[in-house]
KEKE-3310 file (N, C-alpha, C; in steps of 0.2 Angstrom, whole numbers, plus 5000, padded with zeros to 4 digits):
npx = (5528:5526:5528:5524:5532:5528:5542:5547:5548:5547:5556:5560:5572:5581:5588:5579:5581:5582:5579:5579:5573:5566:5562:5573:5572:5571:5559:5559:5551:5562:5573:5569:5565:5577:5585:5577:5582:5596:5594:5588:5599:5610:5605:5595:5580:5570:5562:5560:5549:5544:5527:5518:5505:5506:5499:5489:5497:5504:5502:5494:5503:5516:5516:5517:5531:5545:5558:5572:5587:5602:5597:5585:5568:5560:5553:5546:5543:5531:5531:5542:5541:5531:5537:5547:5536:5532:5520:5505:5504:5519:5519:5511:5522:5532:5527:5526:5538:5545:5536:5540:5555:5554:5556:5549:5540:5536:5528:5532:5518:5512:5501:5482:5477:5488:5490:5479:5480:5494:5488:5478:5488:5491:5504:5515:5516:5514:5523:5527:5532:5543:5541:5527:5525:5518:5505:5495:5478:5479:5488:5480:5471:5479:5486:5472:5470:5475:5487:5506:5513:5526:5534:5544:5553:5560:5565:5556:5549:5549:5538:5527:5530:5524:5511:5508:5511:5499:5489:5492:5486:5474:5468:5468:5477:5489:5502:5514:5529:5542:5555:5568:5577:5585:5583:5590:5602:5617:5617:5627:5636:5637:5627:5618:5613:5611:5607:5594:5585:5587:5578:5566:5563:5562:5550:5538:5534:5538:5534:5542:5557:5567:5579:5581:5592:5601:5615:5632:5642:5645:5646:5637:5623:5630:5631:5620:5611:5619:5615:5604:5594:5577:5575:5581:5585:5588:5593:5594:5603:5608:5619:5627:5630:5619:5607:5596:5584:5589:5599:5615:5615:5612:5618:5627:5625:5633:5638:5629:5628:5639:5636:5624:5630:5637:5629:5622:5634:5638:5626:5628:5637:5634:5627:5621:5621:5627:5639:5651:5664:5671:5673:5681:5688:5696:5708:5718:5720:5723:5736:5741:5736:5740:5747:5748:5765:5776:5789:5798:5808:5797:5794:5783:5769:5774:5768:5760:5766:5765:5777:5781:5773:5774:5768:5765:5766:5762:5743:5735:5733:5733:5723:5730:5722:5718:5727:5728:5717:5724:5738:5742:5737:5744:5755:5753:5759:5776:5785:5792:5803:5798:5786:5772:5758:5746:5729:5729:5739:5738:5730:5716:5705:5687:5687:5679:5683:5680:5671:5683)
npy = (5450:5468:5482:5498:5514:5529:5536:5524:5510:5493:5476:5476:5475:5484:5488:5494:5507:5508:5520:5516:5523:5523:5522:5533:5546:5548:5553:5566:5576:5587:5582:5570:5576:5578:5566:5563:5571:5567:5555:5558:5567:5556:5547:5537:5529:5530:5535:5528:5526:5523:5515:5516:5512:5510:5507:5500:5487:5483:5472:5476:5475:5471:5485:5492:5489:5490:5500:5503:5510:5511:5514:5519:5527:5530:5527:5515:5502:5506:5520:5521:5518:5525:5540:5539:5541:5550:5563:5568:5580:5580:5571:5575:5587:5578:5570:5580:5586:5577:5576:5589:5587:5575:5561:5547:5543:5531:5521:5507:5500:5495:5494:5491:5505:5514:5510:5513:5529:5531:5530:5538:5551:5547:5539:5531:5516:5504:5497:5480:5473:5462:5459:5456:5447:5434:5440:5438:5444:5458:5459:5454:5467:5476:5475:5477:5490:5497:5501:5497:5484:5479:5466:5461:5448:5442:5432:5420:5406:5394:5391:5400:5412:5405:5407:5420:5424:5418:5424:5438:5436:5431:5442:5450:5457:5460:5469:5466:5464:5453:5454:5444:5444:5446:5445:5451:5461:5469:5460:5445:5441:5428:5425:5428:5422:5422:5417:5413:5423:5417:5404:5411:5417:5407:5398:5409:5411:5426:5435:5449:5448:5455:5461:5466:5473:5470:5473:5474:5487:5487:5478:5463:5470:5474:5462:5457:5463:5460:5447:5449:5456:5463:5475:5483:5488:5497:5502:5520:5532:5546:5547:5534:5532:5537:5540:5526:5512:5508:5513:5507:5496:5503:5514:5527:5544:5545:5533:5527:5532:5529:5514:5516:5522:5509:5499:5503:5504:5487:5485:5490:5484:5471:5469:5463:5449:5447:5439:5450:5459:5473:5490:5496:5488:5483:5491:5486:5472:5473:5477:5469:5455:5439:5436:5426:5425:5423:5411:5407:5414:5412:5407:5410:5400:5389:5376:5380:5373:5366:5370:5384:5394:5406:5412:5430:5443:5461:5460:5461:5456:5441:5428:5414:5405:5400:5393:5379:5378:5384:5376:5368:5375:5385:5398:5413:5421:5429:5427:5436:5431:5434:5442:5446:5435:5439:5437:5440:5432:5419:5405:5403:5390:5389:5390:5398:5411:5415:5431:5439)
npz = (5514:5516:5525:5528:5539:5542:5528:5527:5518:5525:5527:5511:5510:5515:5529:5542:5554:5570:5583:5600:5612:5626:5639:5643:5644:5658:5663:5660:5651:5642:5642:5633:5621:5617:5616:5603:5595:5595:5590:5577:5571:5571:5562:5562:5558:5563:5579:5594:5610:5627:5635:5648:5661:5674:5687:5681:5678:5684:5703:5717:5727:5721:5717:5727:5733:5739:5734:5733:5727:5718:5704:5707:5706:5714:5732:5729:5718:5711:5713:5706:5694:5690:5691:5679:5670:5656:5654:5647:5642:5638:5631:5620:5616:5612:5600:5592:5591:5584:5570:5567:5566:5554:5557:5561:5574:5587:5598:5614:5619:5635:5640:5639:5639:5636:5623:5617:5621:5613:5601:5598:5598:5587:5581:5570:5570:5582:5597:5603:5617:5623:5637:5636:5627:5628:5632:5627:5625:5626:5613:5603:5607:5600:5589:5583:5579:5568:5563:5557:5567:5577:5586:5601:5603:5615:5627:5628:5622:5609:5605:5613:5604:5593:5597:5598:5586:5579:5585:5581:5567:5566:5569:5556:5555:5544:5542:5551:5559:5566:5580:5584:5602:5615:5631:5641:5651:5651:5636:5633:5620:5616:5621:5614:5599:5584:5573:5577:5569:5557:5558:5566:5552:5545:5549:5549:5536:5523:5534:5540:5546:5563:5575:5590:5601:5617:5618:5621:5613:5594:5586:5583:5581:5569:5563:5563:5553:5543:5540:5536:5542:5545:5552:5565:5583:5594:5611:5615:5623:5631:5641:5644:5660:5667:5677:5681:5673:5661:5654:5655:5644:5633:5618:5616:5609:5598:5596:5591:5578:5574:5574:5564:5551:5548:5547:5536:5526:5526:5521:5509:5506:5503:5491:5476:5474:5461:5451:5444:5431:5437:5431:5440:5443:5432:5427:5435:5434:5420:5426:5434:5434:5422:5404:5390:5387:5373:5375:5365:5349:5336:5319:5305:5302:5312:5323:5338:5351:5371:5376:5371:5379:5392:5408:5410:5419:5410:5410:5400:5388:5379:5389:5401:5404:5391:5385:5386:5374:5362:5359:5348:5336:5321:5317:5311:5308:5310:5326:5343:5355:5371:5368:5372:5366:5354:5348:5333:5330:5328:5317:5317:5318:5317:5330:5344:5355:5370:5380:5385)
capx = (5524:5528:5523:5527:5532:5531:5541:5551:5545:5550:5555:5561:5579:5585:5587:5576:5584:5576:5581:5574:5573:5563:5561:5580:5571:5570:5551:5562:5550:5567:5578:5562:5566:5584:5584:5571:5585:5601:5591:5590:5606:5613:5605:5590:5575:5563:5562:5555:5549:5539:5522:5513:5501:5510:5493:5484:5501:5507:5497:5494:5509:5521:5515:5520:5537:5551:5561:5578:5592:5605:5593:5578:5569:5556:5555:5543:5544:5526:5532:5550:5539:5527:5542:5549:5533:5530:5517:5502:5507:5525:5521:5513:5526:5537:5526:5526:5544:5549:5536:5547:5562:5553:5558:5544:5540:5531:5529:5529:5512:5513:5494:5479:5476:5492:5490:5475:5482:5494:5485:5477:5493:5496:5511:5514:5516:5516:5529:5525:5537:5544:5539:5521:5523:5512:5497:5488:5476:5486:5493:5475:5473:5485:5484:5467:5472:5475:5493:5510:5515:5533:5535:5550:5550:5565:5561:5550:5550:5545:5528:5524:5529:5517:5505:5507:5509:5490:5483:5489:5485:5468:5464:5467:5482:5494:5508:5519:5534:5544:5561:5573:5578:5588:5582:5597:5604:5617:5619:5633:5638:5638:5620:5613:5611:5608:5602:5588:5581:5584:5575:5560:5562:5558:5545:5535:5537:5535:5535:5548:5564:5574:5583:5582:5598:5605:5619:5637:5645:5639:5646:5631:5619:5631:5630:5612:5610:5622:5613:5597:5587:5576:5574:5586:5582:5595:5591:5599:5604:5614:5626:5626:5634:5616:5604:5592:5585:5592:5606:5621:5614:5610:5621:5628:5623:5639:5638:5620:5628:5644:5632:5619:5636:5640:5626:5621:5643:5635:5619:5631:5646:5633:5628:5616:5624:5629:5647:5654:5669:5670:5677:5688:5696:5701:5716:5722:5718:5729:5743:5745:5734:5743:5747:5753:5771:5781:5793:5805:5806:5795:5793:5775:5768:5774:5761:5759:5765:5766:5785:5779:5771:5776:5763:5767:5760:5754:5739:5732:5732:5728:5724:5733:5717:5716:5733:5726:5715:5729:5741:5741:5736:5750:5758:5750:5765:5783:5781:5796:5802:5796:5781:5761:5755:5741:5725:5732:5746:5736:5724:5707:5701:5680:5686:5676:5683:5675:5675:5688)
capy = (5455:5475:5489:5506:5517:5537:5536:5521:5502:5488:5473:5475:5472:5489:5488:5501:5507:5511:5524:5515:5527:5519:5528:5532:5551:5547:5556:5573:5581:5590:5574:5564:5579:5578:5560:5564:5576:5563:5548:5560:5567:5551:5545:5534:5530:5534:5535:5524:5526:5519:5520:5511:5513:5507:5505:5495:5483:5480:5472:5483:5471:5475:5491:5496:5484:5495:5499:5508:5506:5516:5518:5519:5533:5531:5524:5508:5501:5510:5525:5519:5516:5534:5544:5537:5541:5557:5569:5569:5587:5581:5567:5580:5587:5573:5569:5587:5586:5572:5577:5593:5585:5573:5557:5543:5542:5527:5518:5502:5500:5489:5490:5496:5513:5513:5508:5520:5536:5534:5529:5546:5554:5548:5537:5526:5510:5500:5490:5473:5472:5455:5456:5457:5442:5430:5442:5439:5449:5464:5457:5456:5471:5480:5470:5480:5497:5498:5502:5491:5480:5476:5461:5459:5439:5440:5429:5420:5401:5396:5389:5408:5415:5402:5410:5427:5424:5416:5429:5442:5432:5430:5448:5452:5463:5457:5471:5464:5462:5449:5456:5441:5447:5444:5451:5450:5469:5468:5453:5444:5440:5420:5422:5432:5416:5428:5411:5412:5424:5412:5400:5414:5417:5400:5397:5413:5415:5432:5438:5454:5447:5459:5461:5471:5471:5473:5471:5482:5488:5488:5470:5459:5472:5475:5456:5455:5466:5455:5441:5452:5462:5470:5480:5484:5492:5498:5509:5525:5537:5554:5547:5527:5530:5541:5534:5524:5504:5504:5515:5504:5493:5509:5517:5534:5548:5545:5526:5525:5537:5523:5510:5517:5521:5502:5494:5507:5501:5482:5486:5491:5479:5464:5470:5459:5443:5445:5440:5454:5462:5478:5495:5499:5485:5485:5492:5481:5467:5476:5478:5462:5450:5438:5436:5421:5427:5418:5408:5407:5416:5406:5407:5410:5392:5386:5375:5381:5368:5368:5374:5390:5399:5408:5416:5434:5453:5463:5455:5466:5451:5434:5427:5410:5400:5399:5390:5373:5379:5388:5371:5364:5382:5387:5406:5418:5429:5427:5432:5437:5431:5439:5446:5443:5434:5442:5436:5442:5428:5413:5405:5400:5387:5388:5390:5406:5410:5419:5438:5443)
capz = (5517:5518:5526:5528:5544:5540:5521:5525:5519:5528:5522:5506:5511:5519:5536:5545:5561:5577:5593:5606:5619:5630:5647:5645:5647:5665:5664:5660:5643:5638:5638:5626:5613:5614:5613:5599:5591:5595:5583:5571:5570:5569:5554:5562:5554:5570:5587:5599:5617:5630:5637:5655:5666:5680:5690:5676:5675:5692:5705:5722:5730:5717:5716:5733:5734:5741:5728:5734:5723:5713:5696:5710:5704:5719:5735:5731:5715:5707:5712:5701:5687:5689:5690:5670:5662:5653:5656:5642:5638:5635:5625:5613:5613:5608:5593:5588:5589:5580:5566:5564:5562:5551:5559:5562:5581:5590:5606:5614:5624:5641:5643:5632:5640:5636:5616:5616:5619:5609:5591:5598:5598:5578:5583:5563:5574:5589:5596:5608:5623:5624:5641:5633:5621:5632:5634:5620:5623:5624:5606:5600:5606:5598:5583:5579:5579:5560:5563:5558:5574:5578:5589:5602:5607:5621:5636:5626:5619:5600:5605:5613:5598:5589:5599:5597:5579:5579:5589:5576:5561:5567:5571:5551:5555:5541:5543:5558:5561:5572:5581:5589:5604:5621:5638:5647:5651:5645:5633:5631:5613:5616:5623:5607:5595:5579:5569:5577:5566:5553:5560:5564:5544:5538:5551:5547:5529:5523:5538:5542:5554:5566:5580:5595:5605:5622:5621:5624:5606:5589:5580:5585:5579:5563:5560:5564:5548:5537:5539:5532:5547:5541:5557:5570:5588:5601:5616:5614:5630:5631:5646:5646:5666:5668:5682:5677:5670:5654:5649:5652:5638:5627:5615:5617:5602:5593:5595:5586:5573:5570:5569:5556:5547:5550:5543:5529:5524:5526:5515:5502:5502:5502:5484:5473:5472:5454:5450:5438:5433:5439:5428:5445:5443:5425:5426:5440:5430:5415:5427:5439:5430:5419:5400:5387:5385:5367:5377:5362:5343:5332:5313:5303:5302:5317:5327:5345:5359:5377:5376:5368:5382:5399:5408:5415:5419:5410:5410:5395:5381:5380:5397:5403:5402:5382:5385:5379:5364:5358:5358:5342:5331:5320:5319:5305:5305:5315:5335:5346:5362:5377:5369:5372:5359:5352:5344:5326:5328:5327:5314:5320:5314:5319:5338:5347:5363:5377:5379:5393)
cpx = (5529:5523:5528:5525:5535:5534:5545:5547:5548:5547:5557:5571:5584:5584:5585:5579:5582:5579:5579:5577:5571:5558:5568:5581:5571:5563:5552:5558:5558:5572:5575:5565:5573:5587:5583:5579:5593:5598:5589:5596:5612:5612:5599:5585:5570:5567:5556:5556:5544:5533:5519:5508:5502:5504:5489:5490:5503:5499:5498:5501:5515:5521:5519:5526:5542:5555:5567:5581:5596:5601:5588:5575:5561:5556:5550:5544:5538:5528:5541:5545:5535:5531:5545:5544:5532:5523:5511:5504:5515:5525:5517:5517:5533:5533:5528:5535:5546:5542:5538:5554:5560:5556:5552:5545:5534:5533:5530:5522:5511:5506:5489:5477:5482:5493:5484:5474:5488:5493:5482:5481:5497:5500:5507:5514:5514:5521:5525:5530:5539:5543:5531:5520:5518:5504:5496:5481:5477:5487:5486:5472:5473:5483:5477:5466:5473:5482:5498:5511:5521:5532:5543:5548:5557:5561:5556:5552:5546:5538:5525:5524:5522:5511:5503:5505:5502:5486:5483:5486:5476:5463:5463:5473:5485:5500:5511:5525:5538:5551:5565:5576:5580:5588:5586:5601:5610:5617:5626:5633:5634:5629:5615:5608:5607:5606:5598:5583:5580:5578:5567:5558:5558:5550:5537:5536:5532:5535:5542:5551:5568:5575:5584:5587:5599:5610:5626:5637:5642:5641:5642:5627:5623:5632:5623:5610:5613:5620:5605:5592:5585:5574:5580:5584:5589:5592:5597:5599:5609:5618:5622:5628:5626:5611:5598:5591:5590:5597:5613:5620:5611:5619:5619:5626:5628:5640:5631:5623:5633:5638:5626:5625:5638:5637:5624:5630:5639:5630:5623:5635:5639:5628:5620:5618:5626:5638:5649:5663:5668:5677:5682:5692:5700:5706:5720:5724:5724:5736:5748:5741:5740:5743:5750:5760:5775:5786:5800:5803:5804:5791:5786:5774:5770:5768:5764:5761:5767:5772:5785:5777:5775:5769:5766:5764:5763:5749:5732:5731:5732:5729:5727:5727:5716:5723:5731:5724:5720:5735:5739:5739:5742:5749:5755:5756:5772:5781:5791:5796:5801:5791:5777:5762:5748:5737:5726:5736:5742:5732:5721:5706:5691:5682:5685:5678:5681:5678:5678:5683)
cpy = (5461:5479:5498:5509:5524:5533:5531:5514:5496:5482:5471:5474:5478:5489:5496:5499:5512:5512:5522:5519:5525:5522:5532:5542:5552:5551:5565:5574:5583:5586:5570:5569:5579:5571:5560:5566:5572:5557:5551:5561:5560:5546:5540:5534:5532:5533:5530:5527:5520:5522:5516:5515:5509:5503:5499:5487:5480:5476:5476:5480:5474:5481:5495:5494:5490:5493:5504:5504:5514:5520:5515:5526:5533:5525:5514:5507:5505:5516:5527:5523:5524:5538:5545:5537:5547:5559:5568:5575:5586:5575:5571:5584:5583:5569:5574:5588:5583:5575:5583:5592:5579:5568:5553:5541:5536:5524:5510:5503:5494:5488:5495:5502:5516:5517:5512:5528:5537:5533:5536:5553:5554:5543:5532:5519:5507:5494:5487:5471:5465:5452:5452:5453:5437:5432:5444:5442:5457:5464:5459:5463:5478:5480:5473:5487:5501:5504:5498:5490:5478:5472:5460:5450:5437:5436:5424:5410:5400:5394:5395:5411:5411:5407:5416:5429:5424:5421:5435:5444:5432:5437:5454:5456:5456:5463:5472:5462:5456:5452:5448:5445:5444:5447:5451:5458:5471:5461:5452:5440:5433:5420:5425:5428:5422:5424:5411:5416:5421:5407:5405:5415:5412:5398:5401:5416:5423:5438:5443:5450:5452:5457:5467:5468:5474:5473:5478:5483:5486:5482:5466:5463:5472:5466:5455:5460:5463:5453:5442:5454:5465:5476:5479:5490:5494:5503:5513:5530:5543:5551:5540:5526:5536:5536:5533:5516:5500:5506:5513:5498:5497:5511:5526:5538:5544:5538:5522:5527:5533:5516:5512:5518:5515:5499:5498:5503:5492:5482:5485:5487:5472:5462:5466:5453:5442:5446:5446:5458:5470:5484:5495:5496:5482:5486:5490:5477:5468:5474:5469:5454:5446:5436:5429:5425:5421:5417:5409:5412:5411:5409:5406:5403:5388:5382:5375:5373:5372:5372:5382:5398:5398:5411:5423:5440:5455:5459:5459:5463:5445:5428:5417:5403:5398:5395:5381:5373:5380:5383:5367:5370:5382:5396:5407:5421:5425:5430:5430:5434:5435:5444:5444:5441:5436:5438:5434:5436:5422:5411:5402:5397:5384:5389:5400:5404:5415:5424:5435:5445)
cpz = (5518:5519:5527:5536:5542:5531:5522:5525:5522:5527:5515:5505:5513:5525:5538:5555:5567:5581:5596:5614:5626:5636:5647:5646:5655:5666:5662:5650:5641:5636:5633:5622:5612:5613:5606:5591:5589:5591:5575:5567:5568:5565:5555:5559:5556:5574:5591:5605:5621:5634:5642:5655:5671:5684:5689:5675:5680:5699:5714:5727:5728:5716:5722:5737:5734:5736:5728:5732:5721:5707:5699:5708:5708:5725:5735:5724:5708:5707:5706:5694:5685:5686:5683:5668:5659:5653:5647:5637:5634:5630:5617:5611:5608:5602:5589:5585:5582:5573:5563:5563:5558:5550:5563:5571:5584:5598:5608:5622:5628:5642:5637:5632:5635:5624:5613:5614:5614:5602:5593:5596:5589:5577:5573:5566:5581:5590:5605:5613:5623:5630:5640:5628:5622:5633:5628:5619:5624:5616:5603:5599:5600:5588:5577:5579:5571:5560:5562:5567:5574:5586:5594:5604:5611:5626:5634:5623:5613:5600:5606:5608:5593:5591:5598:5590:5575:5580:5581:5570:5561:5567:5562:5548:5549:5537:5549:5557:5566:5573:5588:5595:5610:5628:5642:5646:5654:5643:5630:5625:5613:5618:5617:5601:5587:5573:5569:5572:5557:5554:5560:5553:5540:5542:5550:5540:5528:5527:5540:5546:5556:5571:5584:5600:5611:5625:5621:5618:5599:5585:5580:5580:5571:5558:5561:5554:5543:5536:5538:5538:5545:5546:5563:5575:5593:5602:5615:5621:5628:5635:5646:5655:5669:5673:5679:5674:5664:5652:5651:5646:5634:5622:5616:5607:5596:5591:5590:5579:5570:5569:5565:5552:5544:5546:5538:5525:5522:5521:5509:5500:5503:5494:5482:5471:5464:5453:5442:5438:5432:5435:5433:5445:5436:5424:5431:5436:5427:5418:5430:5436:5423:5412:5398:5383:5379:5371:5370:5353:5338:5326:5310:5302:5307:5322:5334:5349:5364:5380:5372:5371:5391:5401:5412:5415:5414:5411:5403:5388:5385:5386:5396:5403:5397:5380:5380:5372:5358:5355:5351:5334:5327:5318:5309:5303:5313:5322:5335:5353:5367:5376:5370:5368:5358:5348:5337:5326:5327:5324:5318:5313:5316:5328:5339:5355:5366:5375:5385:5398)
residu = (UNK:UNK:UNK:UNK:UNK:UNK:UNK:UNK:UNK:UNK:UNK:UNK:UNK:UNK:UNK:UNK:UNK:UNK:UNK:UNK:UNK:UNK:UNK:UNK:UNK:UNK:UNK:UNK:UNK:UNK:UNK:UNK:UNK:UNK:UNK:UNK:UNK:UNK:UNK:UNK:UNK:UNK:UNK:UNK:UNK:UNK:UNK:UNK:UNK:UNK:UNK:UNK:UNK:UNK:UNK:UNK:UNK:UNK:UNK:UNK:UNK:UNK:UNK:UNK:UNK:UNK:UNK:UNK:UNK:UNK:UNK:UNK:UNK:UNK:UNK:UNK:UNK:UNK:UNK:UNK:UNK:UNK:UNK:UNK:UNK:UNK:UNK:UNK:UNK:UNK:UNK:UNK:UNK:UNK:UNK:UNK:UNK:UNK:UNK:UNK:UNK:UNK:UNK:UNK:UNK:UNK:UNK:UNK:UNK:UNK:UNK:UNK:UNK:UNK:UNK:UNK:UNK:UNK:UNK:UNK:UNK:UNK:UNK:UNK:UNK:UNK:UNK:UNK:UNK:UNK:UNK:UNK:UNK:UNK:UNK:UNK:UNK:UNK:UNK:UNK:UNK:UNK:UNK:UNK:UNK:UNK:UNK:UNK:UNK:UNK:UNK:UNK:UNK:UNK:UNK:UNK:UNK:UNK:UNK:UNK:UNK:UNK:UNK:UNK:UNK:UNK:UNK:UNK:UNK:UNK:UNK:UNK:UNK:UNK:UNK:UNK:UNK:UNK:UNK:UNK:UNK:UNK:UNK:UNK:UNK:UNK:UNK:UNK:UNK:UNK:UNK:UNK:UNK:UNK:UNK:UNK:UNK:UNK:UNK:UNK:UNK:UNK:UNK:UNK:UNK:UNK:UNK:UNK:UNK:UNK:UNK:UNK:UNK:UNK:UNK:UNK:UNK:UNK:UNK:UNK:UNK:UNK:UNK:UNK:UNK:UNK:UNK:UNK:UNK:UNK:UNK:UNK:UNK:UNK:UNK:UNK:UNK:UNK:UNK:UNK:UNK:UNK:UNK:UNK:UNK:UNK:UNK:UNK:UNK:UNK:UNK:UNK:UNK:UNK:UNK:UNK:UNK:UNK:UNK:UNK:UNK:UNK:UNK:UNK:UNK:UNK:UNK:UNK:UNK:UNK:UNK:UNK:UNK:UNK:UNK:UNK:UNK:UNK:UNK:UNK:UNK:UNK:UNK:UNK:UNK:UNK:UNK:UNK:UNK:UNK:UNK:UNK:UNK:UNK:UNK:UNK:UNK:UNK:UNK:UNK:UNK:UNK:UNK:UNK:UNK:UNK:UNK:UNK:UNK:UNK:UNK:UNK:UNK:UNK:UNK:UNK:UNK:UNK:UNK:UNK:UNK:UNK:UNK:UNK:UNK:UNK:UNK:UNK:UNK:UNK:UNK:UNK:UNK:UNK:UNK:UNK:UNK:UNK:UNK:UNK:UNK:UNK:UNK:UNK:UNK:UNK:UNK:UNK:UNK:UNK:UNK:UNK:UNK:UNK:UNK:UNK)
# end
């Protein structure tokens, strides 16, 4: 299974890498475009945000739960969550944006007003909250929007995922994604388990595997691509010491910029699995690679034994593993000690040896 998001396809063994920005605007339009403009710059593939309806998600309890704190951004906990959402007018801005810098923008939608405005807004996708793995119908949903789906499944156990799976399978959608993931803010390395999206692999064939990360620094995430994601998510903030839920497990501008350098490096050094010898190292080879060296001065017609050869560098004539075949040949012409032996020096008798 692939699909496309804006002009990249996912899936096909390039890891596509996602700004997850989150709320990490603090509800500030001008920080969403400079977010917008720092996922660019540092070489991502999109941008991610987020989108509620606080009202629609909370129940009037939770809604009105005192909520003072450090990264409180209102005195109850609905007015936390009001305060970090963006403004209709600023969210067309932040499409408008990201379509002039010519970077794929989407959301993750926490309810279906939510997953409404913005298929209205254009977005190429939706993403599924790992809080949001359980409500299936939310997932169905979503699922029938005639947009890709990315899936986080943190917090979540493999029979949930069964579930979510079924939901979207059923609804017809067949471009989804599933992203491994760890709701722990931050994650500690030991609690990451980046097997598991083996394990999602086999169980869902066909199906895209990434990993959305919360954890601190970029090795996890650059070994999550080693071992073949085909999508990677990390929250991205301007100041990780900024107030707010999520930016000390985000990465800073410069730190999204080393890791898409990181795993772009990883893409390349894990090649195509084919063993070859490479032009660049040809003149290695030549230099430090080893040769059959004439141990002594021997006479044309002499037959080769095992007292005959040294092996030493160059390594620019006949390699040290023809050592056998060559035992028992006799000499075409006279050889010198301390040279190569060459090809030329020894009759063949019907024996073909490998190229070099």
């Amino acid at each position: 299974m692939t699909f496309r998001i804006g002009p990249h396809e996912i899936g096909t063994g390039r890891c596509f890498v996602v700004a997850e920005a989150g709320v990490n605007h603090n509800g500030n339009a001008g920080t969403a475009l400079l977010l917008i403009r720092a996922a660019k710059a540092a070489g991502a593939d999109a941008v991610k945000f987020q989108r509620r309806t606080p009202r629609a998600i909370l129940t009037e309890d939770a809604y009105d739960r005192s909520y003072e704190g450090p990264n409180s951004y209102g005195i109850t906990y609905g007015a936390h969550r009001e305060a970090l959402e963006l403004s209709d007018t600023a969210w067309r801005s932040v499409m408008e944006t990201a379509a002039r810098l010519e970077i794929p923008c989407f959301a993750s939608a926490w309810d279906e007003a939510s997953a409404d405005a913005l298929i209205k807004l254009g977005v190429p996708a939706l993403k599924v909250a790992s809080a949001d793995l359980t409500n299936t119908p939310l997932i169905d949903h979503m699922a029938r929007k005639g947009v890709p789906l990315i899936v986080s499944t943190g917090m979540s156990t493999l029979a949930e995922v069964d579930d979510a799976y079924a939901v979207i399978c059923a609804t017809g959608c067949d471009q989804f994604a599933l992203l491994h993931c760890v709701s722990t803010y931050p994650a500690e390395p030991e609690m990451v388990n980046l097997r598991v999206m083996e394990t999602l692999r086999q169980r869902y064939p066909g199906v895209p595997i990434g990993y959305s990360g919360h954890e601190t620094g970029l090795a996890v995430s650059v070994a999550a691509a080693a071992l073949g994601a085909a999508i990677i998510e990390r929250h991205l903030t301007l100041n990780r010491a900024a107030k707010g839920p999520d930016h000390a497990a985000s990465l800073e501008p410069d730190g999204l910029r080393r890791l898409v350098r990181d795993i772009r490096n990883v893409e390349a050094a894990l090649g195509d699995g084919r063993k070859r010898l490479l032009d660049s190292e040809r003149p290695v080879r030549a230099r430090l690679a080893k040769s059959l060296v004439v141990a002594h001065d021997r006479p044309v017609g002499h037959v080769l034994d095992a007292t005959d050869f040294i092996a030493k560098s160059p390594g620019f004539s006949i390699a040290p593993r023809y050592r056998s075949i060559l035992i028992g040949l006799p000499l075409v012409r006279d050889v010198i000690a301390g040279r190569p032996l060459q090809w030329a020096d020894v009759a063949w008798s019907g024996f073909t040896r490998s190229e070099e």
